[in-house]
Residue, then its C-alpha position, 0 to 999 in steps of 0.5 A: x180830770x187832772x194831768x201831770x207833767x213831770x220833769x226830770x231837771x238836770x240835763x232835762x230843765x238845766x243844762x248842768x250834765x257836763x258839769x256832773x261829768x267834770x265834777x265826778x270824774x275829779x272826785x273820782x281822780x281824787x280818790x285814785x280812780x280813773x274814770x272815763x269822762x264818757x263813762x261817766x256821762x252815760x252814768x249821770x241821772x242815776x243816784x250818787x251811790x248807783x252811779x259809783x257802783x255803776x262805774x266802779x262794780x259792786x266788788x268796790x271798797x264801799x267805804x271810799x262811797x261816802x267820801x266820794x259822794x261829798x267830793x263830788x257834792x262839793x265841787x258842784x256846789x261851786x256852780x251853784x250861784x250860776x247853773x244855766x236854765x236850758x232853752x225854754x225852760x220856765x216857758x215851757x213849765x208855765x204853758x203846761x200850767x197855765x194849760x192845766x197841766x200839774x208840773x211835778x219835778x222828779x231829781x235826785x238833787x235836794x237841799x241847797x242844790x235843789x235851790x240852786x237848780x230851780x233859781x236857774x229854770x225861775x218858774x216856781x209859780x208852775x211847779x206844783x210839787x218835788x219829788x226827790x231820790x231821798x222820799x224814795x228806796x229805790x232812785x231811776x231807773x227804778x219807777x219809784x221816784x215817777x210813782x211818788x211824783x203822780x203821787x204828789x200829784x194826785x194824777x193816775x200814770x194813764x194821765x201823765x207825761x214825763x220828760x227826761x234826758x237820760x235812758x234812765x229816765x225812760x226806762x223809770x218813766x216807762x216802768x211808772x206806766x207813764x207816757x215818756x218825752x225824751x230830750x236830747x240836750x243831755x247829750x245822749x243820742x236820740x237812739x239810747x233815748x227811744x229804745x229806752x222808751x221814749x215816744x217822743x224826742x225833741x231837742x231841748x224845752x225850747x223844741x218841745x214847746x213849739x211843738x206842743x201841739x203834735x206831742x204827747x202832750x196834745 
């Protein structure tokens, strides 16, 4: 039978969650918003729209969203041509492929940022297919975007395995039914990421690959 392995990829294949912080907080800043950097790393992973309302409450001046949201973009957008991949990366998603494995990512990027992200990890001979937050109503922690990944896939939740670096990704993977890797070069604690549902926590892609053998993945 087939098996999936899907990834989240920023902060999980991609070391880029303290360059969200740093872009959000001056989107933010920019708009007249003072923000915690700390608050705003625990929002990253969720979906630009859910973030915002995530920091600033749902009684916000929704308008200001739009404007925020391409600030951010944009400031981000000045990495693009040097993201740096995490560890392991590529390997990691080549051993599961060459294993049998069919490597799904699940992001919230798309377009130009999507490109940028998988130049970084250079393993698109293993990716099988994408899942993006815009195929979906609902992004992390909602299942949806887990659910459209074992779609892509062809491949039952009780067959796959999905590893992501913030407590919404365990939280969407466990609410997909799926078995949920955790890994800690996010930056969150280990704690956040197993009472989120993560049975499994490594330190990085590197880790989890020489560790394969005693993982979820066995």
């Amino acid at each position: 039978m087939e098996r999936a392995a899907v990834f989240d990829v920023d902060g999980t294949l991609v070391d880029t969650n303290h360059l969200h912080v740093t872009t959000w907080w001056e989107a933010f800043r920019q708009a007249g918003h003072r923000v915690p950097m700390h608050a705003v790393h625990r929002a990253v992973g969720l979906a630009s729209t859910d973030l915002i309302a995530h920091l600033l409450g749902e009684d916000r001046d929704t308008d200001q969203d739009a404007g925020l949201s391409a600030a951010h973009k944009a400031l981000y957008g000045q990495y693009f041509d040097r993201l740096p991949a995490l560890p392991g990366a590529g390997d990691l998603l080549r051993r599961l492929a060459g294993d049998g494995w069919k490597v799904v990512l699940a992001t919230s990027a798309g377009g130009a940022e999507l490109g940028a992200l998988r130049r970084a990890i250079d393993a698109d001979d293993a990716i099988a297919a994408t899942a993006s937050a815009d195929d979906v109503a609902a992004g992390k922690p909602a299942p949806e975007p887990v659910e459209h990944a074992l779609e892509l896939a062809g491949v039952p939740a009780e067959r796959a395995v999905f590893v992501g670096d913030t407590v919404w990704d365990m939280r969407a993977g466990s609410r997909a039914g799926v078995r949920c890797v955790g890994v800690l070069c996010g930056g969150l604690p280990r704690a956040d990421l197993e009472q989120a549902g993560a049975r499994a926590v490594y330190a990085d892609p590197a880790d989890l690959l020489a560790s394969l053998d005693g993982s979820p993945f066995a």
